[in-house]
Short mmCIF file of the C-alpha atoms (twelve columns), coordinates in Angstrom:
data_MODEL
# 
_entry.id   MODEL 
# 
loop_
_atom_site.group_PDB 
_atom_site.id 
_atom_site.type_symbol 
_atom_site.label_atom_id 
_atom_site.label_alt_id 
_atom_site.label_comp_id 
_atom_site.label_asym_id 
_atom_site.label_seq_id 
_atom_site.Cartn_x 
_atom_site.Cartn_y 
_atom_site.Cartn_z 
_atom_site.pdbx_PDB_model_num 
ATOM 1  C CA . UNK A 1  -56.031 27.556 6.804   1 
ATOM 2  C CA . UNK A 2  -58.538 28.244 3.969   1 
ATOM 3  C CA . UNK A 3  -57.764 31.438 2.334   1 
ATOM 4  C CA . UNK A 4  -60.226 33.314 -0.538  1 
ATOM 5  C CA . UNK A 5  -58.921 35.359 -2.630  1 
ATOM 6  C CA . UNK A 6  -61.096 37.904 -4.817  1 
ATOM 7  C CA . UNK A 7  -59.316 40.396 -7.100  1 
ATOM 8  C CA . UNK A 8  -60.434 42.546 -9.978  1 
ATOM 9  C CA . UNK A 9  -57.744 44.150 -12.750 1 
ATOM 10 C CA . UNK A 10 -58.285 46.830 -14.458 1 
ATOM 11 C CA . UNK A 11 -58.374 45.171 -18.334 1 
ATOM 12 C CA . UNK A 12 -58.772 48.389 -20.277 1 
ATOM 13 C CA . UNK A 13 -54.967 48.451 -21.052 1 
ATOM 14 C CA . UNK A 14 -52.820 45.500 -22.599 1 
ATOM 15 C CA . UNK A 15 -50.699 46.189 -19.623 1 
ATOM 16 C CA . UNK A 16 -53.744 45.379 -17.602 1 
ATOM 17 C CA . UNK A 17 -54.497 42.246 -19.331 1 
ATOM 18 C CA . UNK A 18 -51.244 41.254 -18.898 1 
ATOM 19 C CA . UNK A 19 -51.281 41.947 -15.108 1 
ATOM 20 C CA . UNK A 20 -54.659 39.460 -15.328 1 
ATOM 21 C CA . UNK A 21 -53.096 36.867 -16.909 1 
ATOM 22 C CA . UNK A 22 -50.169 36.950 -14.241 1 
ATOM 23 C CA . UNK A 23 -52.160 37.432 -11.478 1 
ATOM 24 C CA . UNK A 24 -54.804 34.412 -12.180 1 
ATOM 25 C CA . UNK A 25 -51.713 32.083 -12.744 1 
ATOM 26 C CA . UNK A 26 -50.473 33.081 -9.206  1 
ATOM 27 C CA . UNK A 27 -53.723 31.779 -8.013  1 
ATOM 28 C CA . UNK A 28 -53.828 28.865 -10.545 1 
ATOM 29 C CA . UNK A 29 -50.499 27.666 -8.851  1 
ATOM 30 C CA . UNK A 30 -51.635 27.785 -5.322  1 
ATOM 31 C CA . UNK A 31 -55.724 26.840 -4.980  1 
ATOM 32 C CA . UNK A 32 -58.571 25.859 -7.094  1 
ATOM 33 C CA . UNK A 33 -60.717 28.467 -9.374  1 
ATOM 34 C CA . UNK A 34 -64.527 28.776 -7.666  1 
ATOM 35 C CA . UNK A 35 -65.396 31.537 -10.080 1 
ATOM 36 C CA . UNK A 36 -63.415 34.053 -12.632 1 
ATOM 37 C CA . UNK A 37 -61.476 36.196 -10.170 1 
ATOM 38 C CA . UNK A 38 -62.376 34.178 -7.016  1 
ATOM 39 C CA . UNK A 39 -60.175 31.063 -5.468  1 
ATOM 40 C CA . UNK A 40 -60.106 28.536 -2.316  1 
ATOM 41 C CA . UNK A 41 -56.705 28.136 -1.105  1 
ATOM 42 C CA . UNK A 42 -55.846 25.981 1.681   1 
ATOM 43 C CA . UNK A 43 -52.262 27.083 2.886   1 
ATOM 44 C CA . UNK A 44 -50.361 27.419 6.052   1 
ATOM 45 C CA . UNK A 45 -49.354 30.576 7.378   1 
ATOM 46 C CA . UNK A 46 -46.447 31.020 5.716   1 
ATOM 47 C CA . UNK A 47 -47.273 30.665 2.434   1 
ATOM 48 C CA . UNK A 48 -50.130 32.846 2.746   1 
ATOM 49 C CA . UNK A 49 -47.607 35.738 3.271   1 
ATOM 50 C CA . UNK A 50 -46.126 34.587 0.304   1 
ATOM 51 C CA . UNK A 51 -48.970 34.669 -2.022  1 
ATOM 52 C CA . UNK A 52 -50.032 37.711 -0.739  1 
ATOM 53 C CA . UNK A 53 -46.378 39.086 -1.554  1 
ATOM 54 C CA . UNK A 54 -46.675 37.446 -5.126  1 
ATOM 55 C CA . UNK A 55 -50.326 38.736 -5.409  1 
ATOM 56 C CA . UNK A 56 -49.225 42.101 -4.798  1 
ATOM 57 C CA . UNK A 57 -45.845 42.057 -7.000  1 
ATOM 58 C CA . UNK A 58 -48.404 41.557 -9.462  1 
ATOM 59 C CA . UNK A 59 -51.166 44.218 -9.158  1 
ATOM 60 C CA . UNK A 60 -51.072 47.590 -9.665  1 
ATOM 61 C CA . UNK A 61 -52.576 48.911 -6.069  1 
ATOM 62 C CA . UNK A 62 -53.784 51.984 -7.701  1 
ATOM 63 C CA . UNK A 63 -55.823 50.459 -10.272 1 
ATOM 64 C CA . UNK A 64 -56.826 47.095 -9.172  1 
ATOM 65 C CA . UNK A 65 -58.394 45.370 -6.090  1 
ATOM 66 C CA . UNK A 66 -57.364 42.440 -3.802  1 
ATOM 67 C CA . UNK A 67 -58.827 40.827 -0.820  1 
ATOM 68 C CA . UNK A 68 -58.168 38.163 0.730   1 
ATOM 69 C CA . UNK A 69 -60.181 36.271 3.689   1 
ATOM 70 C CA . UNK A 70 -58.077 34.136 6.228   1 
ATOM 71 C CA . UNK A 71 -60.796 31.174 7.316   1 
ATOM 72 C CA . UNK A 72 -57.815 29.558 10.024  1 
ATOM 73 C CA . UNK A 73 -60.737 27.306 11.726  1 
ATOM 74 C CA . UNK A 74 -62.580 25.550 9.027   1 
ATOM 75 C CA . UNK A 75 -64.042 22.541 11.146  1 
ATOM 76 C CA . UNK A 76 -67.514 22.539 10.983  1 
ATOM 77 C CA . UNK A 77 -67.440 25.012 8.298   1 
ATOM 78 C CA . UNK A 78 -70.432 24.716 5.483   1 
ATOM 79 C CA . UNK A 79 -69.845 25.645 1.788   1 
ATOM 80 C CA . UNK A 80 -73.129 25.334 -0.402  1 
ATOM 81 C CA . UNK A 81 -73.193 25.760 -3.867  1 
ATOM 82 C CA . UNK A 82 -75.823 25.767 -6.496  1 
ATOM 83 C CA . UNK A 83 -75.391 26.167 -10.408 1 
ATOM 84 C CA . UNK A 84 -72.862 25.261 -12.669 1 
ATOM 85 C CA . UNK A 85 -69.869 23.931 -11.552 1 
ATOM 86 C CA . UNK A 86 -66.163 22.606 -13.345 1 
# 
C-alpha cells in the first residue's frame, strides 16, 4: 500500500531539532522525500505499523503533529506534479 506521511516538529528547542533530525531519517529509511516534512511510502501492512510505532517513539505527541494516509488501492491512481522536483 502507498502510505503519506506529513509531520511537523516543533524546532524551537535543540531537543526539537533533534527530534527532526530523527524523525526525517525514519522516513528517509522507509520511502522517498516529495517535500520537507512530506513522504511516499509504499509498504505492506505490517511495516506500516511499524513505522508508525517508530514515528511515534520519535515525536513528542504534545508538541508535534503526524498523519499518515493509508492509499491500500493505488491502481488507477493519478499523481500530478508541477514545479521543481529532485
Amino acid at each position: 500500500m502507498l502510505v503519506i506521511v506529513c509531520y511537523d516538529v516543533n524546532t524551537e528547542t535543540a531537543a526539537g531539532r533533534r527530534r527532526l533530525r530523527r524523525v526525517a531519517k525514519v522516513c528517509e529509511s522507509t520511502g522517498q522525500r516529495v517535500q520537507k516534512s512530506v513522504f511516499e511510502c509504499q509498504v505492506t501492512l505490517a511495516e506500516f505499523e511499524t513505522l508508525e510505532r517508530r514515528l511515534l517513539s520519535e515525536m513528542e505527541v504534545s508538541q508535534d503533529c503526524l498523519r499518515l494516509y493509508r492509499m491500500p488501492d493505488t491502481r488507477g491512481a493519478e499523481v500530478r506534479e508541477h514545479g521543481a522536483f529532485k
